[in-house]
N, C-alpha and C positions, 0 to 999 in steps of 0.2 A: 105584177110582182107577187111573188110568193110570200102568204105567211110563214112571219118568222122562225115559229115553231116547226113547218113541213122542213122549212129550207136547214135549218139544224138540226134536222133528222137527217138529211138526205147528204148532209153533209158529212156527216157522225157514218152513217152511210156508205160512202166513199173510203173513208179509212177502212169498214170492215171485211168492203172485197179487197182491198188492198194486200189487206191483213191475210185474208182467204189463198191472195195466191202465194204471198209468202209461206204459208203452214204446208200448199199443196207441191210448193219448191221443198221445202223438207221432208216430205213425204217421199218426193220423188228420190232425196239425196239415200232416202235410207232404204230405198229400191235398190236406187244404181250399187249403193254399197254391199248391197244381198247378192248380187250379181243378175238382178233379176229386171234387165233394160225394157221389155216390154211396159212394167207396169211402173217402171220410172215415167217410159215417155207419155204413159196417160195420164198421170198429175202432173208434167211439164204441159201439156196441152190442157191440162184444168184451172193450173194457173194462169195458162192466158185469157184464159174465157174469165176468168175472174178480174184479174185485168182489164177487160173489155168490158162488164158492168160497170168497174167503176168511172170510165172512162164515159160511158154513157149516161151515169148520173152526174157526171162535171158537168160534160155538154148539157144534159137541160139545164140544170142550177144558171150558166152564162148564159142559155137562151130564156132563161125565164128574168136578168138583171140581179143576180143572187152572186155574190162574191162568194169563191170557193176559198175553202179552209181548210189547207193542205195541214193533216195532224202528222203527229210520228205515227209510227209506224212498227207494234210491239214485234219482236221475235218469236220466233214457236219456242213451246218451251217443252215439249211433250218428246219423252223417250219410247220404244217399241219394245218391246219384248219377242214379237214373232210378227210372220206377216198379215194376220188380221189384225193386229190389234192399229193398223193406220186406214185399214179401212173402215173399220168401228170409229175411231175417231171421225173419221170424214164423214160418216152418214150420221152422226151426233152433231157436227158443223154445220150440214146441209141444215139440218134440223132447228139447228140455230139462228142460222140466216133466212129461215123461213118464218120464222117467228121475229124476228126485226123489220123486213117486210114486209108481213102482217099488221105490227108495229104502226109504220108509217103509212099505210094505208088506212087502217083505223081513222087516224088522227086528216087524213085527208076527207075521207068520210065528215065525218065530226064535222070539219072547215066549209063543206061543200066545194070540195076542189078537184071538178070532177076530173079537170084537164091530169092533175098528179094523179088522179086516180085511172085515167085511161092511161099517161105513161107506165105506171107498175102494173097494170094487169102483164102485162109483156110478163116484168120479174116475178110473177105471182105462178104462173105456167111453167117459166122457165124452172123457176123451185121444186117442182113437181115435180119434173124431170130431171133435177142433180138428185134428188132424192129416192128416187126410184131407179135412177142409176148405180148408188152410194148400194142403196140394198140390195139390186143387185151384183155387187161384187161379192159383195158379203156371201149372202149365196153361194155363187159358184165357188168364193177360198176356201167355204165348208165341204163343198161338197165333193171338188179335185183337189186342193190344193195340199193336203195331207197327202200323194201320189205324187214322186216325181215325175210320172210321167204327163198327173193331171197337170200340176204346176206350169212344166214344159207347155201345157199344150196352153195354159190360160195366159200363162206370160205373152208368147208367140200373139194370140188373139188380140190381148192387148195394143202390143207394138202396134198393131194398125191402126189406131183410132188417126183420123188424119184432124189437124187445127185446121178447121174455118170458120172465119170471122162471122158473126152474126148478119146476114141483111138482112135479115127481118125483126130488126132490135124493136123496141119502142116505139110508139113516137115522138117526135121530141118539142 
């Protein structure tokens, strides 16, 4: 059984990718609303990845004997003004949820609980790479996106990003 303390982290947890893909469903609505469908459909596929974290910290919490604690569930509440200012936002989120777990790896540390600490290494890596993702978009809105024709061509880029589901998640 989990200490109390990881298992209400990890629970607290679950509500914040929850959370995540909801921000990254508004992100996308105010793409699709720009007219700009490529980089809708890449935070529609960010939120399912998000999704699928928290999906996989339910699953361990049941295989660890840990009743999950389904919270509400806040709305975005964040307006845009252009189209960077949603991917600044996102690479400031990444950055957030990197430091939560951080958070609850710490406190797993502390516990000597190596087993939670071998499931997050997974989230710990995978943070790296939303966030070095996140920056790179940033990047490139600077550096075409001010061009219509760059915009076109980063839109277009985006569209492809194709959802697959993680098999190499944690373990659990």
């Amino acid at each position: 059984m989990l200490d109390k303390k990881i298992a209400d982290l990890l629970n607290d947890q679950i509500n914040k990718e929850l959370y995540s893909a909801y921000l990254y469903l508004d992100f996308a609505d105010y793409y699709a609303d720009e007219g700009l469908d490529g980089f809708a459909h890449w935070y529609e596929v960010q939120a399912q990845e998000e999704r699928d974290h928290a999906f996989m910290m339910r699953r361990y919490l049941l295989n660890n004997g840990v009743k999950v604690e389904l919270k509400e569930i806040a709305g975005p509440d964040k307006t845009f003004k252009n189209h960077l200012a949603p991917l600044e936002a996102g690479y400031a989120h990444e950055q957030y949820v990197t430091s939560l777990i951080t958070a609850i790896y710490h406190e797993a540390f502390g516990q000597k609980d190596y087993k939670t600490m071998q499931f997050l290494d997974w989230f710990i890596k995978e943070q790296g790479e939303e966030e070095t993702n996140a920056e790179d978009m940033i990047k490139k809105m600077k550096l075409f996106g001010g061009d219509a024709k760059g915009l076109y061509a980063l839109n277009r880029e985006l569209a492809g990003r194709v959802y697959a589901p993680s098999a190499t998640g944690p373990a659990m």
